[in-house]
C-alpha positions as CSV (number, residue, x, y, z in Angstrom):
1,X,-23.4,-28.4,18.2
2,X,-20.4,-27.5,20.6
3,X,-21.1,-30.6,22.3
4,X,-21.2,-32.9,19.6
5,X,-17.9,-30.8,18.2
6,X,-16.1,-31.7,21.7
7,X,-17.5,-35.2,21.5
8,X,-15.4,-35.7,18.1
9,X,-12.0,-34.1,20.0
10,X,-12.6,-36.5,23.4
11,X,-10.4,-39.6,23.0
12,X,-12.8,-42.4,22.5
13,X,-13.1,-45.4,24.6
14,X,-14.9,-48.5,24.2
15,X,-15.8,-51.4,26.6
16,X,-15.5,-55.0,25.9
17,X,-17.8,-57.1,27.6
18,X,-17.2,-60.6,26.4
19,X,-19.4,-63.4,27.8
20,X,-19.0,-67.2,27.1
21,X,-21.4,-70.3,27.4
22,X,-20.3,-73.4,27.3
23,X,-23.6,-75.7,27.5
24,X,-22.1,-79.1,26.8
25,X,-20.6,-79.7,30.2
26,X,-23.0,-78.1,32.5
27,X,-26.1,-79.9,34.4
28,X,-29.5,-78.3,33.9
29,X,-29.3,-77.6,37.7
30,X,-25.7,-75.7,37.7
31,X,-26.2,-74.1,34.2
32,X,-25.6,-70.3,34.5
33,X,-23.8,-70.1,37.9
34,X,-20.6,-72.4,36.5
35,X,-20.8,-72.1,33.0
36,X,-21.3,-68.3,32.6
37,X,-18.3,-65.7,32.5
38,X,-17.9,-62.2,32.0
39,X,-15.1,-60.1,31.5
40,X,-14.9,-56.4,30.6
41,X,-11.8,-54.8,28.8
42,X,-11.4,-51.5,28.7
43,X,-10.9,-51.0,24.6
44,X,-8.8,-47.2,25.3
45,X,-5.3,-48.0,23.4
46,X,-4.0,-47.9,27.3
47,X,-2.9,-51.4,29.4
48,X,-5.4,-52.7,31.7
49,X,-3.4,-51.7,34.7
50,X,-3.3,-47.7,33.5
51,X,-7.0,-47.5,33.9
52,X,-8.8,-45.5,35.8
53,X,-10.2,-45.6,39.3
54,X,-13.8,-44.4,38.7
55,X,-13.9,-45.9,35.2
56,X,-12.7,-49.2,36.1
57,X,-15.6,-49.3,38.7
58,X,-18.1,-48.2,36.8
59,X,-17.3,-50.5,33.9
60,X,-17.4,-53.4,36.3
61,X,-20.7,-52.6,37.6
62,X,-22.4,-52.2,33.8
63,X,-20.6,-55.3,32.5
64,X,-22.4,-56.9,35.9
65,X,-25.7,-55.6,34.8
66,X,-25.5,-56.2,31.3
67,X,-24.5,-60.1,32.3
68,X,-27.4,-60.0,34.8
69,X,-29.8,-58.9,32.2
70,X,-29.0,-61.2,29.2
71,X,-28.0,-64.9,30.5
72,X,-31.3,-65.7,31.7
73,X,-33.5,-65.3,28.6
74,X,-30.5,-66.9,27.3
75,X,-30.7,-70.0,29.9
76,X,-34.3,-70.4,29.2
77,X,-33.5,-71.0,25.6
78,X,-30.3,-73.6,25.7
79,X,-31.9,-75.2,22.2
80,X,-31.5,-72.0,20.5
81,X,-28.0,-70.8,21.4
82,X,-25.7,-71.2,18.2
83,X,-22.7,-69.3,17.5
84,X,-22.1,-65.7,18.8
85,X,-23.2,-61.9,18.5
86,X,-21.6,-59.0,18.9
87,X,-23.4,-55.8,19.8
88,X,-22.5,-52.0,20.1
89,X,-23.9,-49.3,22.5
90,X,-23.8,-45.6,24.3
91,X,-24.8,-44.9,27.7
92,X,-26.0,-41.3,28.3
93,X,-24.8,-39.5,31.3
94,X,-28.3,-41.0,32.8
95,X,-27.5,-44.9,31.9
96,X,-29.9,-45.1,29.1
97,X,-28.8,-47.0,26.4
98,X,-28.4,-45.6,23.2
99,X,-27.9,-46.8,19.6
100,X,-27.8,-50.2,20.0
101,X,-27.1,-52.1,17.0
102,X,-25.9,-55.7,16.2
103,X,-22.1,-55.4,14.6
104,X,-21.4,-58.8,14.3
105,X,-23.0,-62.4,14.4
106,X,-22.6,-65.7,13.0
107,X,-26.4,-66.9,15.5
108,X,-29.7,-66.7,14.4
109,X,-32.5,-64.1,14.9
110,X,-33.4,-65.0,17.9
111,X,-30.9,-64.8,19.4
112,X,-29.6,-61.3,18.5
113,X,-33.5,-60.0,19.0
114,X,-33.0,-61.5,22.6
115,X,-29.8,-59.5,23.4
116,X,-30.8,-56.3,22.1
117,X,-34.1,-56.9,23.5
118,X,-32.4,-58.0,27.3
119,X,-29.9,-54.8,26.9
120,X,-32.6,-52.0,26.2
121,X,-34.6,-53.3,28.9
122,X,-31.4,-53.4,31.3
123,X,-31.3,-50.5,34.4
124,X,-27.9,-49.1,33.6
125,X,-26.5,-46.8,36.6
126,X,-26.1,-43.3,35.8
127,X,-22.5,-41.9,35.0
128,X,-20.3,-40.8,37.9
129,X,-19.0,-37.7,37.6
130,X,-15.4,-38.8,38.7
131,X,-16.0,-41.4,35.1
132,X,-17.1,-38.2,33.3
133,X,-14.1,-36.5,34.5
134,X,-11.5,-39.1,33.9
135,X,-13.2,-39.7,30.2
136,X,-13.7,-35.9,29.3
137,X,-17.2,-36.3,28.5
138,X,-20.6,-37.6,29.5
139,X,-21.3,-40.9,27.7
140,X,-19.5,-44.1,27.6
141,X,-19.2,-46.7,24.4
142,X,-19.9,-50.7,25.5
143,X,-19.2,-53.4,23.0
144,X,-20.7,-56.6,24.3
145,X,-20.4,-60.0,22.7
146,X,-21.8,-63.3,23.7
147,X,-20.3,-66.8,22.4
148,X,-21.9,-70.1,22.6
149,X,-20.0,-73.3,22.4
150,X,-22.5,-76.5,22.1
């Protein structure tokens, strides 16, 4: 109970991992390598350039992962990529994911079943201790979204 009390006090912060395919312009042979991007935004109420050290790092190296885990079940599937999803998530101080859910889509079925499915099955890093000390607490908050332009 104390640590869910302190949970509520700790500022939150939430990542932004936004990835974009653009399938229209790519050649089945250069598909994911040049059309794929992924950028990760620090969601804190603070400028990019105020982050912190540890954080910054470790947020690059889930956005990485979470990219790494998702865009090939997505490649394998060009047909059925429409529109985008949105999904929300909590890494424990271990790396496992926690409450993922879908927040936000305007693609079909498939599509969010594939993310959520690519993300749970994802090897997350644990939590550095310098991250838990800079955040004041041992989880972190991901928002990813994916957005498909045919």
């Amino acid at each position: 109970m104390k640590d869910e009390m302190k949970a509520a006090r700790a500022p939150r912060q939430r990542w932004l991992i936004l990835f974009s395919l653009d399938l229209m312009r790519a050649r089945l042979f250069v598909i994911i390598p040049l059309i794929c991007y992924a950028q990760a935004i620090a969601q804190s109420g603070a400028a990019a350039e105020t982050r912190l050290p540890a954080t910054s790092l470790y947020q690059s190296q889930v956005s990485a992962i979470a990219f790494q885990a998702v865009v090939p079940e997505f490649a394998k599937h060009r047909e059925r990529l429409k529109g985008s999803v949105k999904v929300t998530f909590r890494l424990d101080r271990q790396g496992r994911v926690k409450g993922l859910k879908v927040v936000s889509t305007n693609s079909n079925p498939w599509v969010q079943e594939a993310a959520t499915r690519m993300i749970r099955a994802a090897k997350f890093p644990p939590i550095p201790k310098k991250v838990i000390a800079e955040q004041g607490h041992d989880w972190v908050e991901v928002e990813a979204e994916w957005t498909f332009r045919i």
